[in-house]
VOBA-1610 file (N, C-alpha, C; in pm, whole numbers, padded with zeros to 5 digits, always signed):
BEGIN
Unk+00082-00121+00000Unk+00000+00000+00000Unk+00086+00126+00000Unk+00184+00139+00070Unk+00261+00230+00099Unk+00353+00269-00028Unk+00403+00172-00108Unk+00429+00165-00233Unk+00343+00230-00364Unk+00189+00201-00327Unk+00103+00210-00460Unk+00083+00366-00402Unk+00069+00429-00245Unk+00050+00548-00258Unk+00154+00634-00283Unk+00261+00593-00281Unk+00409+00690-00330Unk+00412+00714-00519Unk+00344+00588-00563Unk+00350+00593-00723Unk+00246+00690-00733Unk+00121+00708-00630Unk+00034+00805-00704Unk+00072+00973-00659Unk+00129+00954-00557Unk+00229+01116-00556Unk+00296+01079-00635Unk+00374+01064-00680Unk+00493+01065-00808Unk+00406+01109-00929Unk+00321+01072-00954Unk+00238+01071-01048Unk+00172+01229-01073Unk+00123+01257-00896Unk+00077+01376-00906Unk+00150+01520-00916Unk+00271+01433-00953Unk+00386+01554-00898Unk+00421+01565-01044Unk+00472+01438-01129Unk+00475+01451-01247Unk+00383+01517-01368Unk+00226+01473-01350Unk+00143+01544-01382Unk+00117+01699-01382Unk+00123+01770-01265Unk+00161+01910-01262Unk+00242+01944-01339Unk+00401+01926-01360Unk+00463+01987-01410Unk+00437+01945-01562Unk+00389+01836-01600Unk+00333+01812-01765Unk+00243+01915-01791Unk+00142+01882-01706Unk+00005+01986-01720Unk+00042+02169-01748Unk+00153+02194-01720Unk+00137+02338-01734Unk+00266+02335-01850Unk+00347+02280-01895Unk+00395+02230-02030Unk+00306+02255-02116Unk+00170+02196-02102Unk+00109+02137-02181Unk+00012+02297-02247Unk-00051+02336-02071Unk-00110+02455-02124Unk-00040+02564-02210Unk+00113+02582-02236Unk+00145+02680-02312Unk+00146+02589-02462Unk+00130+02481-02496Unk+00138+02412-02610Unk-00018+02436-02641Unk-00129+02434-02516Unk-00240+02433-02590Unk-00301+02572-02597Unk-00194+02682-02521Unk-00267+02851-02550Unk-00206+02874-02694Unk-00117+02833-02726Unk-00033+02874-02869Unk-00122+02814-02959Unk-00155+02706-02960Unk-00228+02615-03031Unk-00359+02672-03081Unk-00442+02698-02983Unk-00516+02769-02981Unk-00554+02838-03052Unk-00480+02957-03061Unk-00483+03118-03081Unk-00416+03147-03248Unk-00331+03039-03262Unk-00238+03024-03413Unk-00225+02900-03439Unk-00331+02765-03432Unk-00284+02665-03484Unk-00114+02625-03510Unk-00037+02690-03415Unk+00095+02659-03418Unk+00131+02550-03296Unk+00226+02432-03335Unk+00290+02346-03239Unk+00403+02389-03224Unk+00408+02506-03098Unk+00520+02543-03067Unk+00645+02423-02981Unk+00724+02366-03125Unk+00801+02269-02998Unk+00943+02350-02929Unk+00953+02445-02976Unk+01066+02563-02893Unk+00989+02542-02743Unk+00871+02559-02700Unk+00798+02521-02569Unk+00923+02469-02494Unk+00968+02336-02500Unk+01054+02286-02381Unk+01183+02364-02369Unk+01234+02397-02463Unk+01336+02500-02458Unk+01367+02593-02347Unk+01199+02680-02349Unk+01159+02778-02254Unk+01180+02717-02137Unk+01075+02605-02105Unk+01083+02550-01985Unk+01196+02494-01873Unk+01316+02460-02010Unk+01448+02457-01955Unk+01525+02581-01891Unk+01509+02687-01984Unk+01572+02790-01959Unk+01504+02857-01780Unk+01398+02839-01810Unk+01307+02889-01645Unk+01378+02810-01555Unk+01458+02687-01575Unk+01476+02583-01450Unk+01623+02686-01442Unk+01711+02711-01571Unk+01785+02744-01537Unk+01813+02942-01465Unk+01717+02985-01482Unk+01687+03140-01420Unk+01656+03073-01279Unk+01584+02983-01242Unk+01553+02989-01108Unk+01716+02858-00997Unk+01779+02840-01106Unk+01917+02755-01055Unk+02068+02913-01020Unk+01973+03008-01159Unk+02094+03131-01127Unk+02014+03179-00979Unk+01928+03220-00974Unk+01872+03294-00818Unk+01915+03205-00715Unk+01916+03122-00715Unk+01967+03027-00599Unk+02070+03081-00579Unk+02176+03073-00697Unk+02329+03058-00705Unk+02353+03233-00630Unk+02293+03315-00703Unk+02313+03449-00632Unk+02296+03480-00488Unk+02189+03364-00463Unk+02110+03400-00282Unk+02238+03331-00218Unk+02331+03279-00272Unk+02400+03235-00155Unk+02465+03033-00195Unk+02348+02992-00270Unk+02337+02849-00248Unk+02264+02811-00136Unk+02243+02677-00122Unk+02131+02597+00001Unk+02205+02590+00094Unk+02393+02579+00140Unk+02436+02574+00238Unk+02478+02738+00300Unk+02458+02863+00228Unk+02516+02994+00275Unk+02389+03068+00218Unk+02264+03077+00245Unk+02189+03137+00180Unk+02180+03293+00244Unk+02154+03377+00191Unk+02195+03551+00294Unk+02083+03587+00317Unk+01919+03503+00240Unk+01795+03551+00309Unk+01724+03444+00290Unk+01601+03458+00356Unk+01528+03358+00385Unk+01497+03225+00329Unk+01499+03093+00320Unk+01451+02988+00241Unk+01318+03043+00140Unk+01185+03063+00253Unk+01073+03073+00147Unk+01117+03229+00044Unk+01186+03286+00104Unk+01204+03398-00001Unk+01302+03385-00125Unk+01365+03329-00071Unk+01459+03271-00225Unk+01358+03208-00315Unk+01257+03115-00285Unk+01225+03016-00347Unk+01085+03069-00421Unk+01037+03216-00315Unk+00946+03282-00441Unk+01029+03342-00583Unk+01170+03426-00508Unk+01234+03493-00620Unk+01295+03362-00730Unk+01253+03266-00681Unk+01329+03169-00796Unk+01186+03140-00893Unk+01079+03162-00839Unk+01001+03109-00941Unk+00934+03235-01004Unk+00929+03336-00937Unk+00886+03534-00990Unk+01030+03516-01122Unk+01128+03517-01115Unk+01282+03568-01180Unk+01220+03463-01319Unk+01217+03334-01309Unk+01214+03213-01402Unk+01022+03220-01499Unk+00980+03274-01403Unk+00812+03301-01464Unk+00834+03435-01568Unk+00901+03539-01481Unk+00940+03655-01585Unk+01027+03628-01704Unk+01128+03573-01676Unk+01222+03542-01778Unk+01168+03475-01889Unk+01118+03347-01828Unk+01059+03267-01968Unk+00931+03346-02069Unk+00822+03429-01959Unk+00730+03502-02038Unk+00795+03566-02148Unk+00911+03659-02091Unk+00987+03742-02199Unk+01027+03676-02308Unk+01101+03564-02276Unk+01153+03492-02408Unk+01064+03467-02481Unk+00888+03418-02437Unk+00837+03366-02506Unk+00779+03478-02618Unk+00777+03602-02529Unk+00729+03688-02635Unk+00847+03725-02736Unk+00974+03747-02712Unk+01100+03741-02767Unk+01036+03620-02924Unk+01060+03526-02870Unk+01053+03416-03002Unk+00916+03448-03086Unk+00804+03476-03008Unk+00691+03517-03113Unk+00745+03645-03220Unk+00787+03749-03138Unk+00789+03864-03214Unk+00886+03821-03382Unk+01044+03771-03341Unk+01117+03755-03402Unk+01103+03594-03487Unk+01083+03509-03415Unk+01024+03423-03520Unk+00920+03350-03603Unk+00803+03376-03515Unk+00685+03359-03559Unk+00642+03460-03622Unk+00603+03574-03580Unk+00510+03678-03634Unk+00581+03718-03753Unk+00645+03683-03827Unk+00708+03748-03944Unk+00673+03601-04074Unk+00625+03522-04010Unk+00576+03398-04068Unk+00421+03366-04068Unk+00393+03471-04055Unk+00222+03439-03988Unk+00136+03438-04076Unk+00168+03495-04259Unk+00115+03467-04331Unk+00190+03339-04410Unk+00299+03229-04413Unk+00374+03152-04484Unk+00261+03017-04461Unk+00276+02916-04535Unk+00263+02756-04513Unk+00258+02749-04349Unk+00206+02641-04301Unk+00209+02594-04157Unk+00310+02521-04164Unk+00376+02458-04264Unk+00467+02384-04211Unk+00625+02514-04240Unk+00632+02636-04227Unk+00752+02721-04226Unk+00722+02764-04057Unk+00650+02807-04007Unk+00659+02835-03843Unk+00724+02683-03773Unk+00643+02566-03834Unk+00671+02470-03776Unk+00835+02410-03748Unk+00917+02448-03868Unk+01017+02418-03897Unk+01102+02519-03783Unk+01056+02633-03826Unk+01123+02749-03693Unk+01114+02707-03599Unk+00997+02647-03553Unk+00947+02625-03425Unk+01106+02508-03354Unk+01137+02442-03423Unk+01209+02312-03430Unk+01330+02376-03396Unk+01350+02454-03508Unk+01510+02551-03517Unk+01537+02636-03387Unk+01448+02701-03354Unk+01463+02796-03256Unk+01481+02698-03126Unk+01398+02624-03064Unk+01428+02501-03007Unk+01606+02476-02961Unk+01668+02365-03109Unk+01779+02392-03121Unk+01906+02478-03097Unk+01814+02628-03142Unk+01953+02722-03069Unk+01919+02754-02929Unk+01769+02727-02916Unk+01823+02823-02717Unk+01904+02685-02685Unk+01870+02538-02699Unk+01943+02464-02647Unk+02062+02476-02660Unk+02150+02455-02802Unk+02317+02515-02774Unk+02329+02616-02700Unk+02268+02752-02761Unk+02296+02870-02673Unk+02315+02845-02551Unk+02226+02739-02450Unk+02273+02755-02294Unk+02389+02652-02279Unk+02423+02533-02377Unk+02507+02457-02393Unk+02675+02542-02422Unk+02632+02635-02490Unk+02782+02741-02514Unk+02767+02837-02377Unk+02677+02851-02352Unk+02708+02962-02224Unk+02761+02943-02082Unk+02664+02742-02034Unk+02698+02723-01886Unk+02750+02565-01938Unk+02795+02534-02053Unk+02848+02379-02087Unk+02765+02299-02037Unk+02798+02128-02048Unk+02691+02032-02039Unk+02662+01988-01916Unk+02790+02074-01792Unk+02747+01972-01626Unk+02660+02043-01619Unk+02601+01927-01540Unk+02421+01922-01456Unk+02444+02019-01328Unk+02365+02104-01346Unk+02363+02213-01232Unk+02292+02120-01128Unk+02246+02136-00969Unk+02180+02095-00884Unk+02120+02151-00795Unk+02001+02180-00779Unk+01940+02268-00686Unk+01955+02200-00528Unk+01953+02077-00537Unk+01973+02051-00372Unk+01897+02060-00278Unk+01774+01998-00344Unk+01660+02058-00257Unk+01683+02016-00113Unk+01703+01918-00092Unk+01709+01859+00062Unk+01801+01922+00199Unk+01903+02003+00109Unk+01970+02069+00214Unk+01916+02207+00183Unk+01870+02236+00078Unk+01794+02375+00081Unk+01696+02384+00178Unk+01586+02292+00145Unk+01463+02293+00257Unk+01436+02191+00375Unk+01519+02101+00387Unk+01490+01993+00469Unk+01545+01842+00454Unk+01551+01728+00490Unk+01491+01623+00429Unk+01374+01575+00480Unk+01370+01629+00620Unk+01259+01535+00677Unk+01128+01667+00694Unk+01114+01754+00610Unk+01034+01841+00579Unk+00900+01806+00532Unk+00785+01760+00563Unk+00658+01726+00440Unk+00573+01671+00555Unk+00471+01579+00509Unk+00346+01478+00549Unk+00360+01342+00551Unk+00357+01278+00675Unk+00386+01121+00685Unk+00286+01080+00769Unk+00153+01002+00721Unk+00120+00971+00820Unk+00040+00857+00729Unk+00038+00704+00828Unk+00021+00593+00747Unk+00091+00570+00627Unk+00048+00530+00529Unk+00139+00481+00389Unk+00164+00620+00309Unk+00115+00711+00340Unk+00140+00832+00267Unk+00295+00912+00333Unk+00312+00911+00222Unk+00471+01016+00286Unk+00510+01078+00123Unk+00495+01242+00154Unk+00511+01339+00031Unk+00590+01449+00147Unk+00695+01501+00079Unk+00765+01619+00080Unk+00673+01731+00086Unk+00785+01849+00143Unk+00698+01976+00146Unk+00706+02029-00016Unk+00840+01990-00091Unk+00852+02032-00215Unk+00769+01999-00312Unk+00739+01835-00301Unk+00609+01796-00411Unk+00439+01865-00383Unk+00433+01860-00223Unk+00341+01978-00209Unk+00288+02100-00267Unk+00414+02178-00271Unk+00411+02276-00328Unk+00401+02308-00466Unk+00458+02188-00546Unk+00445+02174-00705Unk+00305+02193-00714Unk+00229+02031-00658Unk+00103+02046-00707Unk+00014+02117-00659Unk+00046+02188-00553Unk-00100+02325-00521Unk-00056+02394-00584Unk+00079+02439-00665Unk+00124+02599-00735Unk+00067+02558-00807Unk+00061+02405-00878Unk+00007+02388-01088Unk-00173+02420-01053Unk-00204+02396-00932Unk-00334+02346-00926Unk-00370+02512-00935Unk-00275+02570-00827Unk-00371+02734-00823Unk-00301+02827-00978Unk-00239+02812-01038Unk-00171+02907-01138Unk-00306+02817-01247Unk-00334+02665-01284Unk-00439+02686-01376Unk-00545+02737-01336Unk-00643+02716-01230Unk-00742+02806-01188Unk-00737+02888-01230Unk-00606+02990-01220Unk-00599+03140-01218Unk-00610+03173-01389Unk-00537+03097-01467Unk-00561+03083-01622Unk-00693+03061-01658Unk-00776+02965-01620Unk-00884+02957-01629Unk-00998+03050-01633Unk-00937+03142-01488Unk-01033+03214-01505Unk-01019+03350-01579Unk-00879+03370-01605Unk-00821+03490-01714Unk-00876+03458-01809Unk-00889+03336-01870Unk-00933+03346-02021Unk-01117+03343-01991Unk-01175+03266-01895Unk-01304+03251-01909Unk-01402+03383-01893Unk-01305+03487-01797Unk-01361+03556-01764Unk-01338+03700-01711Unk-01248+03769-01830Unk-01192+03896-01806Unk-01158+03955-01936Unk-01178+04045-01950Unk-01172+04134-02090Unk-01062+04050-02145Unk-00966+04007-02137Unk-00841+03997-02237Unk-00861+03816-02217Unk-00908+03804-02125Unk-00932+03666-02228Unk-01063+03678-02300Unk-01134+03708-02220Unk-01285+03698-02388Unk-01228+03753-02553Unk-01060+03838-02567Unk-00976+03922-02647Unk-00932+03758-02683Unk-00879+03682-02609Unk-00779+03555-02730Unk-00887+03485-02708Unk-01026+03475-02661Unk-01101+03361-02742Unk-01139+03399-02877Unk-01185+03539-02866Unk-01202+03644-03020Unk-01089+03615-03125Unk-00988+03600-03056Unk-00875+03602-03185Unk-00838+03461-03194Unk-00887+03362-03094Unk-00891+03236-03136Unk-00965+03201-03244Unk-01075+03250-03223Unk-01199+03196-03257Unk-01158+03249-03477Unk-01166+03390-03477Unk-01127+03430-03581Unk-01068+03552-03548Unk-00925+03569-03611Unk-00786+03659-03621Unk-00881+03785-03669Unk-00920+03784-03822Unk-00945+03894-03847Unk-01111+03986-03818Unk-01179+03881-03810Unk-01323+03956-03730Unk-01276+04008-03610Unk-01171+03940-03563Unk-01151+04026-03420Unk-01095+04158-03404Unk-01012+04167-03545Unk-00889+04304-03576Unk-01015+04399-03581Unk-01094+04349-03694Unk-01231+04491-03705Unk-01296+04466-03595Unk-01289+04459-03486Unk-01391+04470-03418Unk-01291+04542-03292Unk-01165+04591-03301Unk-01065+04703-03239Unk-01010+04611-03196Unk-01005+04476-03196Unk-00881+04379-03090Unk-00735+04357-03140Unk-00597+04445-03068Unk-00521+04464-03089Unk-00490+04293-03130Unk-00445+04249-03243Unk-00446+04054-03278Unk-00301+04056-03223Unk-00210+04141-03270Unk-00090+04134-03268Unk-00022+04069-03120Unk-00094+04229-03040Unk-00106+04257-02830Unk-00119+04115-02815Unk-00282+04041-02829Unk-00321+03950-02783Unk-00233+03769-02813Unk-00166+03805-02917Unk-00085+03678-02951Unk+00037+03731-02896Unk+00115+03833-02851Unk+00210+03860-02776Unk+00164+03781-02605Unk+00048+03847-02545Unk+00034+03778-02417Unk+00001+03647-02385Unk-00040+03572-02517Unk-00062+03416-02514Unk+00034+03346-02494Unk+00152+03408-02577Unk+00304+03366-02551Unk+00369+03395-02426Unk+00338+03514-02407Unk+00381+03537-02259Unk+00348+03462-02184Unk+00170+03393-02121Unk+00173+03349-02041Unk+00172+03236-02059Unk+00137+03139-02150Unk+00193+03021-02176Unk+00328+03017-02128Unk+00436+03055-02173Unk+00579+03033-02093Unk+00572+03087-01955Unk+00549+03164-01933Unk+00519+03155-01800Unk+00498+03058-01693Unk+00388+03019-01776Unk+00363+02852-01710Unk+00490+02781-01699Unk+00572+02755-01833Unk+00676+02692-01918Unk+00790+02684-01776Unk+00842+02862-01751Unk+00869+02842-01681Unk+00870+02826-01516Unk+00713+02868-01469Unk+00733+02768-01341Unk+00737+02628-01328Unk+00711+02516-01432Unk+00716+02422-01447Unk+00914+02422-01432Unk+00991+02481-01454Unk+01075+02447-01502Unk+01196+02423-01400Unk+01142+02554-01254Unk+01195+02525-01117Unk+01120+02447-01053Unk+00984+02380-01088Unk+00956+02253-01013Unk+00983+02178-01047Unk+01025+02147-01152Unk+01141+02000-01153Unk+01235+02016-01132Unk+01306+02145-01088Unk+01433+02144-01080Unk+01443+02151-00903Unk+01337+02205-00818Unk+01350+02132-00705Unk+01301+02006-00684Unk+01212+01958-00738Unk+01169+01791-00753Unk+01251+01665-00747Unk+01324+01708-00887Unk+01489+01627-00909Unk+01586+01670-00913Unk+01599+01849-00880Unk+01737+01885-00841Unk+01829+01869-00985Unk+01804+01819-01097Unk+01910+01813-01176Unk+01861+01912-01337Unk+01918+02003-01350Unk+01919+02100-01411Unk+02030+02085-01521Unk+02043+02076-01673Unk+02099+02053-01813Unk+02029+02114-01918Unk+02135+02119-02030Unk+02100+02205-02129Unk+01995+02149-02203Unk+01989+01943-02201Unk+01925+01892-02284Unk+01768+01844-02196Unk+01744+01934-02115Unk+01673+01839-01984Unk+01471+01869-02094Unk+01468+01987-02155Unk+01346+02044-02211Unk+01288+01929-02360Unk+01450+01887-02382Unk+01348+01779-02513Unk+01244+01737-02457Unk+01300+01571-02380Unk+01187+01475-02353Unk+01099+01584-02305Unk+01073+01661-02184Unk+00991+01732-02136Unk+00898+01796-02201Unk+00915+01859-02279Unk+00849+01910-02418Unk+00810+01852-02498Unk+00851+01725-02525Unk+00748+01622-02584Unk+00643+01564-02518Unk+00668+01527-02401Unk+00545+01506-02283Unk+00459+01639-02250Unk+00511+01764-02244Unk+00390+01820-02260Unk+00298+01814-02356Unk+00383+01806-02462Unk+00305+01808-02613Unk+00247+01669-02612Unk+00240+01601-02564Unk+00182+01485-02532Unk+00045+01453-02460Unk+00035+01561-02373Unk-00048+01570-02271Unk-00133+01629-02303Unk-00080+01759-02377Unk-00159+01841-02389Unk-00237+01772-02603Unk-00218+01704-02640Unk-00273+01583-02684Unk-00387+01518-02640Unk-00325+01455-02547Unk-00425+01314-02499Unk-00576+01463-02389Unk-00504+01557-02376Unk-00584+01602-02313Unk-00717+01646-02386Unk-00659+01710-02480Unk-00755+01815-02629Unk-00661+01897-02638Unk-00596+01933-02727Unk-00500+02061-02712Unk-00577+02159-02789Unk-00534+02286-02740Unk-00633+02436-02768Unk-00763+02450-02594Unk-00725+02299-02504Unk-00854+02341-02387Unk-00737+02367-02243Unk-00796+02455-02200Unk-00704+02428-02039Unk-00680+02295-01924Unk-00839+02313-01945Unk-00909+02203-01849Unk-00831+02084-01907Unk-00825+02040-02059Unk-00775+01935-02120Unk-00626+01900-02062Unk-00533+02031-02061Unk-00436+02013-02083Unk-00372+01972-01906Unk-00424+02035-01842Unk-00442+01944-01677Unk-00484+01805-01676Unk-00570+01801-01754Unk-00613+01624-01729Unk-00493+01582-01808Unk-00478+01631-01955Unk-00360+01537-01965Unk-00225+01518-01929Unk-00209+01637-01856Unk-00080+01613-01768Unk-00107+01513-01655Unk-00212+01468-01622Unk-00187+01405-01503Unk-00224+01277-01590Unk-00274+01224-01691Unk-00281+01097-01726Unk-00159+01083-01768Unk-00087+01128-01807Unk+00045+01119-01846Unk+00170+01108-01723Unk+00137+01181-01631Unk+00195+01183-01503Unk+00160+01012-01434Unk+00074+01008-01443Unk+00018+00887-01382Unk+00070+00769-01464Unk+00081+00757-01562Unk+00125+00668-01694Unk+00270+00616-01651Unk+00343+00741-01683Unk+00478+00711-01670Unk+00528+00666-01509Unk+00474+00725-01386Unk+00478+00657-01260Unk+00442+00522-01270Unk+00340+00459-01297Unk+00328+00317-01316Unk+00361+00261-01346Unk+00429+00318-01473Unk+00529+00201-01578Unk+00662+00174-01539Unk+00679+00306-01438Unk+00795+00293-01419Unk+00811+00215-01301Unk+00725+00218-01250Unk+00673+00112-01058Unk+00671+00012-01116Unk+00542-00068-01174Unk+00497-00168-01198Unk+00555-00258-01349Unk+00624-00193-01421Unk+00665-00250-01544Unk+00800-00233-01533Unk+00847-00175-01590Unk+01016-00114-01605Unk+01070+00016-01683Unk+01137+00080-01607Unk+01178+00234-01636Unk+01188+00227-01739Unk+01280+00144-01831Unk+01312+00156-01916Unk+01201+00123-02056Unk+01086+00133-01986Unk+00993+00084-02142Unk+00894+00267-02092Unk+00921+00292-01980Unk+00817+00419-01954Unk+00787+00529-02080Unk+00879+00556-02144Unk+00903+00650-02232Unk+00810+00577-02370Unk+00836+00444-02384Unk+00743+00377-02462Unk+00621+00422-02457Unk+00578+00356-02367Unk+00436+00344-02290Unk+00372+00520-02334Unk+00433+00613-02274Unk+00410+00728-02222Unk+00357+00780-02408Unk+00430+00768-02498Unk+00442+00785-02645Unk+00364+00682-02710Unk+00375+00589-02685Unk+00194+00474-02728Unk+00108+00503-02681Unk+00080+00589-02571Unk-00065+00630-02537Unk-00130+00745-02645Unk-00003+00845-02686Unk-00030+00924-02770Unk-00042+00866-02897Unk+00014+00776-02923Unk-00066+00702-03117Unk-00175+00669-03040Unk-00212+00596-02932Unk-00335+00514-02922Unk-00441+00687-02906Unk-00433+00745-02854Unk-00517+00866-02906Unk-00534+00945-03005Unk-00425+00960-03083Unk-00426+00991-03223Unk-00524+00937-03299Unk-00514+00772-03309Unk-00605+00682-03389Unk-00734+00656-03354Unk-00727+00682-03189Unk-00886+00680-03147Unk-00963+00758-03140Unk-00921+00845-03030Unk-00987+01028-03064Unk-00897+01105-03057Unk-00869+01118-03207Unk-00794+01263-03236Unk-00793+01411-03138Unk-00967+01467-03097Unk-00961+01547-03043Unk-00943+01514-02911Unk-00868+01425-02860Unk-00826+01421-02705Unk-00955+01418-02591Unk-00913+01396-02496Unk-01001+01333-02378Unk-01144+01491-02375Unk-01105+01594-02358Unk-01169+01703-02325Unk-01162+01783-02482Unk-01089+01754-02565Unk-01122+01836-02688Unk-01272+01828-02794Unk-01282+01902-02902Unk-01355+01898-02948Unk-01324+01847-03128Unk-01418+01804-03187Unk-01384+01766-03320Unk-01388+01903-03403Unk-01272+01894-03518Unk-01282+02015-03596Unk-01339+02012-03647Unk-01426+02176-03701Unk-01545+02157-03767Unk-01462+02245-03924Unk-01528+02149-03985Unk-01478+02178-04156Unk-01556+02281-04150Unk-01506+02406-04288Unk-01598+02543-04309Unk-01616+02476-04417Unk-01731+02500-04466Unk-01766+02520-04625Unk-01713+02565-04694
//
């Protein structure tokens, strides 16, 4: 028992950080039918903005101010940073493509990817940075009681993913500038005549999608502590995965499919073997492809006349 409830924290811990992967794959998606796979890129780079704030506060053994205060400025520094980049890469590589083929953004999408990865590969080389969570915050820090035993750190992952989508949720469901990117979801140019800056509004989709990107990016990096230039591939394919099996273009979707996916790969990796997880995790996505395309919470596309 104590076993099957550690795989389903693992699961729930993994899930969070997919799930908000996923939502910047499914706000982009959305708003420009674009599969942004530069996405994990971002998400790397956030792990590594919130590995530099550490490094400045001191490190986990000499820190010069508080634990919980480092550990907001690590995820405020890495949420800002990645938003910026993300609007950075829209401005300069997307939006200058926005009338081309879908498959020329797509290709960028790939390329750009590629260079932030060297870029941080030429800047901090290939050793694995380490956040250290355990001497940062504790080891014996969290909730133990009966077969349950979770950290204060996995805690904190999944109430931040749980309260930052809420908070998306309700930005887009229900505040001038999201009812603005359902308009420009819905249609780009009825929305331009009707005064909605298209340009503004696909700038802040990017923004906060990475955003997400990167708080996801210091919760795995206090989760597993191990921080690399190449850490955003797989990651970025599992969001894009999730946010798949979820419906991609829905919020709600892209939470559920982070956690079926979260849940997936914990099991396989408990109950089967690590080494087929990545399988498993990527056959669920053909087996939804072929079954329902529009994902668990998505909708079917409707052909125009």
């Amino acid at each position: 028992m104590e076993f099957l409830v550690q795989q389903v924290v693992n699961g729930l811990t993994l899930g969070s950080v997919y799930a908000l992967i996923a939502i910047g794959y499914s706000m982009v998606y959305g708003i420009l039918k674009l599969l942004n796979f530069a996405h994990g890129e971002v998400y790397m780079v956030g792990a590594f903005i919130g590995y530099g704030v550490l490094t400045a506060a001191g490190g986990p053994d000499a820190l010069v101010i508080p634990v919980w205060l480092v550990i907001v400025l690590m995820f405020a520094a890495a949420m800002l940073g990645s938003g910026l980049l993300g609007v950075v890469i829209e401005r300069f590589a997307y939006r200058p493509l926005r009338g081309a083929p879908r498959i020329a953004p797509l290709i960028t999408a790939v390329g750009v990817g590629f260079f932030l990865q060297n870029t941080v590969l030429m800047l901090f080389g290939a050793r694995i940075r380490n956040y250290d969570t355990p001497r940062l915050i504790g080891f014996d820090v969290g909730i133990s009681a009966g077969p349950l035993r979770i950290s204060l750190v996995r805690i904190l992952v999944i109430v931040l993913a749980l309260v930052l989508t809420l908070l998306l949720t309700y930005l887009v469901s229900r505040t001038k500038l999201g009812k603005a990117m359902q308009a420009t979801a819905h249609d780009p140019e009825a929305a331009s005549m009707m005064g909605i800056d298209v340009d503004r509004i696909i700038a802040v989709t990017f923004f906060v999608g990475s955003v997400m990107a990167g708080a996801a990016g210091v919760m795995i990096g206090l989760v597993f502590s191990r921080v690399y230039h190449f850490m955003g591939f797989v990651a970025g394919l599992k969001g894009f995965t999730a946010a798949v099996v979820g419906g991609i273009g829905s919020i709600p979707g892209a939470l559920l499919g982070g956690l079926f996916i979260g849940f997936a790969e914990s099991f396989s990796a408990a109950y089967v073997s690590s080494r087929f997880q990545d399988l498993i995790v990527f056959g669920i996505l053909v087996l939804v492809m072929l079954l329902r395309p529009q994902g668990l919470l998505g909708s079917p596309a409707v052909q125009r006349a």
